[in-house]
N, C-alpha and C positions, 0 to 999 in steps of 0.2 A: 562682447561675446554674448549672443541669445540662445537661451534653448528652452524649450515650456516645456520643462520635467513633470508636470502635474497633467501636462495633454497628449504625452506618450502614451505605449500599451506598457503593459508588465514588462513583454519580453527585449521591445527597444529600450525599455529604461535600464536592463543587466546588459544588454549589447555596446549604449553608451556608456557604462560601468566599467566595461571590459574595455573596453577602445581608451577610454580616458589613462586607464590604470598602466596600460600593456605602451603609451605613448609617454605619459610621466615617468614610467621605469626604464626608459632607456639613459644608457650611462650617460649621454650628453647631457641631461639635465639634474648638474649635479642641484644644481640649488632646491630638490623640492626632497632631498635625501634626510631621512631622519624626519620630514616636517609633519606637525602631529595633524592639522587637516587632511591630507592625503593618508598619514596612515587609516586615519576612521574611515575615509570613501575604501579604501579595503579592506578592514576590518568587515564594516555593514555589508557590502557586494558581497563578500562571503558565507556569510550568513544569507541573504538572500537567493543567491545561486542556488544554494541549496532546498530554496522552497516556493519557489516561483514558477515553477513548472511538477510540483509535487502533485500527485495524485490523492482525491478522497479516500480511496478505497485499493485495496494491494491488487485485485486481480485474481484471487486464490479462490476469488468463486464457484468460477468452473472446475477447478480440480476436487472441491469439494462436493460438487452437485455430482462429479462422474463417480466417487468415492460412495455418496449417499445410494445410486443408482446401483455398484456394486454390494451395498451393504444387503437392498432388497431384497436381490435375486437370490443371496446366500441365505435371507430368512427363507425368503419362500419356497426354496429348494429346499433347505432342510426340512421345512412344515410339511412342504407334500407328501414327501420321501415317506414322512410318519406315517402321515396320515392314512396311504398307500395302505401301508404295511397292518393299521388297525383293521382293517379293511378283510384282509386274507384270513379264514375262517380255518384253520388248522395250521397254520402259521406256526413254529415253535417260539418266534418272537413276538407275537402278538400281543402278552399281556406288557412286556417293556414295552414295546411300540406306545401302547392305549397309556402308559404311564410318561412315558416322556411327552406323548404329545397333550396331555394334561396340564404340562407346566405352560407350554407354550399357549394356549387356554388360558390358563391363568393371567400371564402377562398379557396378551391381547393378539387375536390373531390377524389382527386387518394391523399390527404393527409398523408395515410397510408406508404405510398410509396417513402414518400420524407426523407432526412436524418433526426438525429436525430434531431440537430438546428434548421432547416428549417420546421419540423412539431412543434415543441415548439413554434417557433413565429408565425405559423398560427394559431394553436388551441389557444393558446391563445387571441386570437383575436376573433377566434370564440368564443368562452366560453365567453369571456367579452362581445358578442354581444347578445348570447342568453341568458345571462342574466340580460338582460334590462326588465323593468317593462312587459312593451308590450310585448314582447317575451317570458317571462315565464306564463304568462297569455293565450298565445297562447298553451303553450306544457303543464299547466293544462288543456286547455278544450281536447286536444287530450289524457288526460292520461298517457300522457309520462315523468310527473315528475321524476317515478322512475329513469326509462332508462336514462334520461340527467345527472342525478344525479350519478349515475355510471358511466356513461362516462365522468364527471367532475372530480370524486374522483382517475378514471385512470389517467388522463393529471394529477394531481396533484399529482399522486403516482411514476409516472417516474423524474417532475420534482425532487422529494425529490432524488429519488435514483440518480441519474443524479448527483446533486449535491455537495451529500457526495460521490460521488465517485470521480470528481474533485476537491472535500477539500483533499479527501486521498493521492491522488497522484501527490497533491501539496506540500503534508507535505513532503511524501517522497521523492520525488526530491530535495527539503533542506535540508535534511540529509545529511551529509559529507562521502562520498562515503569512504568504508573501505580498498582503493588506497591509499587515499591520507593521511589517517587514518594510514596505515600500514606501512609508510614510518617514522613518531612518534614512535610507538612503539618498532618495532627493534629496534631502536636508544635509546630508555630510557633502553629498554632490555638488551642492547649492553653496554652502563655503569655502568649497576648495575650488569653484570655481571663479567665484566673485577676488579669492585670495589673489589666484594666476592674471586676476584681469587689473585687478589694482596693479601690481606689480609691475606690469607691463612694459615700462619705461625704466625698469635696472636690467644691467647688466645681465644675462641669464632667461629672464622671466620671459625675452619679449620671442622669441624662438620658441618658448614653449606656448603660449599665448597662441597665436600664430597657428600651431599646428591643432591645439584644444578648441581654437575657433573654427578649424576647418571639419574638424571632428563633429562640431555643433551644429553647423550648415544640413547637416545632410539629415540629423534630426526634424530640422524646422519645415519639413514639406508638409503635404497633406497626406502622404503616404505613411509619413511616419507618425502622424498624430492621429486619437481614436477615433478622430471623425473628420472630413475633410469641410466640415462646417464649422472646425475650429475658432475661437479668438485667437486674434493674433500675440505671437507668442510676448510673454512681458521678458524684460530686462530680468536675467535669472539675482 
């Protein structure tokens, strides 16, 4: 029986994982029942299934950048709204207007503009400011409770997304990269194959032999190795 496990791809190498296992486990072949070579080829396959096709990064990016996009437009609409309103010379809100848009001043008003970090720990700062007694008292008599309140719920909607997407792509960088993964496998592969091939000639063995070798055949093309300027495959 051949097969150059080391000149497959990744994902031929869990296909003959799955083929080997899913032909071992049928009940005709009692003899490989209980045997501790076959149980490590799936113990390892399992393990590796799981990260052989794992992705670097979750994907949560986009949802984050549409999040950071809405957080903008809620600074910038509330800044202007002020600003507007500082603006209006007999205004009876005028002097709140010039005081609330003083904080936003203070924090920075090109906000919008800064990275993601760096606008998180400003607005938050803002938001923690203008939500002092005094201050929200000010953005009731101008009628801008709504508008604050949406541009609250934004800062609060990027941080969420923000943060399950650095949960995400902390998990997956702990994952055991299907490298390091793939170098177990072969190897459990690699004795429970040589086991079925010794065997061959008892009772049992040679039925399952037989169909693991046919199993193997279809490995050893040039289609199924990484390059079809392979060496030829060695005796597993």
């Amino acid at each position: 029986m051949k097969v150059a496990l080391s000149q497959i791809s990744t994902k031929n190498l869990a296909t003959l994982a799955q083929r080997t296992i899913e032909a071992s486990s049928k009940p005709v072949h009692t003899v490989v029942k209980n045997q501790p070579l076959f149980d490590a080829v799936i113990a390892v396959y399992n393990v590796y299934d799981g990260v052989y096709v794992k992705d670097t990064y979750s994907g949560k990016g986009v949802l984050v950048a549409e999040a950071d996009t809405l957080r903008d437009r809620a600074f910038a609409g509330s800044k202007y709204t002020l600003e507007g309103m500082t603006l209006i010379d007999g205004f009876s809100g005028q002097q709140e207007a010039k005081e609330l848009y003083a904080i936003f001043e203070k924090y920075g008003l090109g906000l919008d503009r800064y990275s993601y970090a760096e606008q998180s720990a400003q607005q938050k700062k803002l938001i923690e400011e203008l939500d002092l007694p005094a201050n929200t008292a000010k953005i009731e008599k101008l009628h801008l409770t709504e508008i604050f309140g949406l541009h609250k719920a934004a800062y609060q909607k990027f941080e969420q997304q923000f943060g399950e997407q650095t949960e995400a792509n902390a998990a997956l960088r702990q994952q055991e990269s299907a490298t390091s993964v793939r170098t177990n496998l072969e190897a459990a592969l690699r004795n429970y194959i040589n086991l079925v091939d010794a065997m061959k000639s008892v009772a049992g063995w040679k039925e399952l032999n037989a169909e693991l070798t046919e199993i193997a055949k279809s490995f050893n093309t040039p289609s199924a190795s990484k390059s079809s300027a392979a060496p030829a495959a060695p005796t597993v």
